[in-house]
N, C-alpha and C positions, 0 to 999 in steps of 0.2 A: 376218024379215030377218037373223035369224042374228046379232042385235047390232049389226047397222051401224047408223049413223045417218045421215041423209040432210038436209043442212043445205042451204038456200040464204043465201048464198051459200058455195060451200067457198073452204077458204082455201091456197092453192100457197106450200109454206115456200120459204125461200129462207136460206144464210147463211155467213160470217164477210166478215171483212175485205173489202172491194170494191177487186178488183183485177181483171189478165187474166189471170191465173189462176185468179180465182174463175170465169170463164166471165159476168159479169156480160151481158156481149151477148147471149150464148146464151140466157139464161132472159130474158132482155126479149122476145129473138125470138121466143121459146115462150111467152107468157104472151101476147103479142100476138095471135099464130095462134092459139092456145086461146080466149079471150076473142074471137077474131071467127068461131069455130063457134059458140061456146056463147051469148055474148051478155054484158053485163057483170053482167046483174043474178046468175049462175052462179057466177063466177069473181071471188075478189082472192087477190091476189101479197101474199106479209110476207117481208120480208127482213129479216132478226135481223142486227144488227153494223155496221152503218150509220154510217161514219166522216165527220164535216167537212171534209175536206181535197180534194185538188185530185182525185183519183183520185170520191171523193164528188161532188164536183159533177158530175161527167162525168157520173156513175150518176144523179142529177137530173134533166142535161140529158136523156139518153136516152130517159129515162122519157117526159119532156115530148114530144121530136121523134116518139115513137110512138104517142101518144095513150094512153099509160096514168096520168094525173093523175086522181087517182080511184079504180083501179082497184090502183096498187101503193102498200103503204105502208111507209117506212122505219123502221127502232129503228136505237136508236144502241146500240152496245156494252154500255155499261153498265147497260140498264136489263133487268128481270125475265126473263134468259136461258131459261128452264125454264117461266115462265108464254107464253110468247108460242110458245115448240114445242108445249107443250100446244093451241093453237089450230090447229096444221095440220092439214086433212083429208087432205094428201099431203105428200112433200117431193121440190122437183125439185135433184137434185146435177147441174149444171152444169159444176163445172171443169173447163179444158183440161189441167191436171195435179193430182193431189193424192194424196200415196203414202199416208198413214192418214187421213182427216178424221175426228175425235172427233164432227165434225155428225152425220153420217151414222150414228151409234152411237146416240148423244142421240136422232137423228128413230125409229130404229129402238126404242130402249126405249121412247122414249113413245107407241110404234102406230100414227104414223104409214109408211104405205107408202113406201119409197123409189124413185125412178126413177134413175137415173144412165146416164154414158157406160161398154164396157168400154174404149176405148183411154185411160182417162184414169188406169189405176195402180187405187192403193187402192178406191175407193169399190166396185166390183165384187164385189171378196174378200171385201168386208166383207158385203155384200149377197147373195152366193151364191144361192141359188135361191129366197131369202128377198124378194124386191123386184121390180121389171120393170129389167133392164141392157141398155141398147141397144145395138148392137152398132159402133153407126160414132160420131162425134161430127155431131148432127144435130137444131138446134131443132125441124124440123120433126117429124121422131121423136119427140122431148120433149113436143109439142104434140099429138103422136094420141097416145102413151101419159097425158097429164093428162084427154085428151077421155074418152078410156075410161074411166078411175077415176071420172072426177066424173060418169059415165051409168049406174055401176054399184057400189050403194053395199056390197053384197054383198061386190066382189072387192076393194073398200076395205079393208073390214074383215080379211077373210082372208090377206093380204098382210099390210097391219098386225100383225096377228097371228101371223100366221109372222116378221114381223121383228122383233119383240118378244121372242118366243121364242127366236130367232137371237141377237139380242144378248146372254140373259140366260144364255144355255149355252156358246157359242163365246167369248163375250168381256166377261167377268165378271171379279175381280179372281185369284176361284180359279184359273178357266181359263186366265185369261194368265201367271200364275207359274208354273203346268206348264208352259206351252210353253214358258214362260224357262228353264225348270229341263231340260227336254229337250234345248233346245240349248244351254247351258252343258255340259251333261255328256256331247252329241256332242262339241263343241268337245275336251271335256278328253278323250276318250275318243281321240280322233284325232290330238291331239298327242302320245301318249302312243306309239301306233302307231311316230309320225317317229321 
């Protein structure tokens, strides 16, 4: 199997802040649809970042009025950021806007596979041919691409793997100072021009 590993149940990351930005509806929508192909014994949802407040309960309530009690589980903020990305077998990026998510860097080094929107900015760019990018903003999209990951532990892994590798070459500390340093010295290069 070329390294994958093929866990019951897998686990659909999820994270920061809960907000409608984060797309929080989306990935309920999609974790729902997913979990009633697949079945629940298949499928749990972990959302990292997990806030108390009034926008948190919402994300509670949601959970509850969909039948995922059980099925999604919350972390709050503070607790082992890095241990609980290490448990994802995928990660679904969600938001309705997000111009760089550090998540999606984080899901990407640590092998998990990313799914995301491309109308949604960042998370795409980052992901490049390295992830599955949907092309509309669409749970039900969100939900055949999780179906397929979690039926094929093979292109888990491969996926994973390329965005591991994507993260650690494109978007490394080295790599991002040249870019900085590239455009700083268009910038100066072109002011210079005026």
């Amino acid at each position: 199997m070329s390294g994958a590993i093929d866990r019951t149940p897998l686990i659909v990351g999820g994270a920061g802040n809960p907000s409608w930005t984060k797309g929080i509806d989306l990935w309920l929508l999609a974790a729902r649809e997913a979990v009633d192909r697949l079945g629940v014994d298949r499928l749990r949802f972990l959302w990292v970042g997990y806030r108390d407040n009034q926008v948190g309960l919402q994300f509670r309530s949601m959970i509850s009025r969909l039948g995922l009690d059980g099925v999604v589980e919350l972390v709050p903020t503070a607790d082992r950021i890095h241990h609980h990305f290490a448990r994802f077998d995928m990660f679904a990026m969600t938001s309705w806007e997000d111009s760089f998510p550090l998540v999606v860097l984080e899901a990407m080094a640590m092998g998990a596979p990313v799914i995301c929107f491309a109308p949604t900015g960042g998370p795409a760019e980052e992901v490049g041919g390295a992830g599955i990018v949907i092309p509309e903003i669409s749970p039900h999209r969100m939900a055949d691409a999780i179906v397929d990951l979690a039926q094929s532990p093979e292109k888990r892994w491969a996926i994973g793997s390329a965005g591991a590798e994507r993260a650690r070459k494109e978007f490394s500390r080295a790599a991002s100072v040249a870019a900085l340093v590239k455009v700083f010295d268009a910038a100066i290069t072109s002011g210079r021009r005026s």
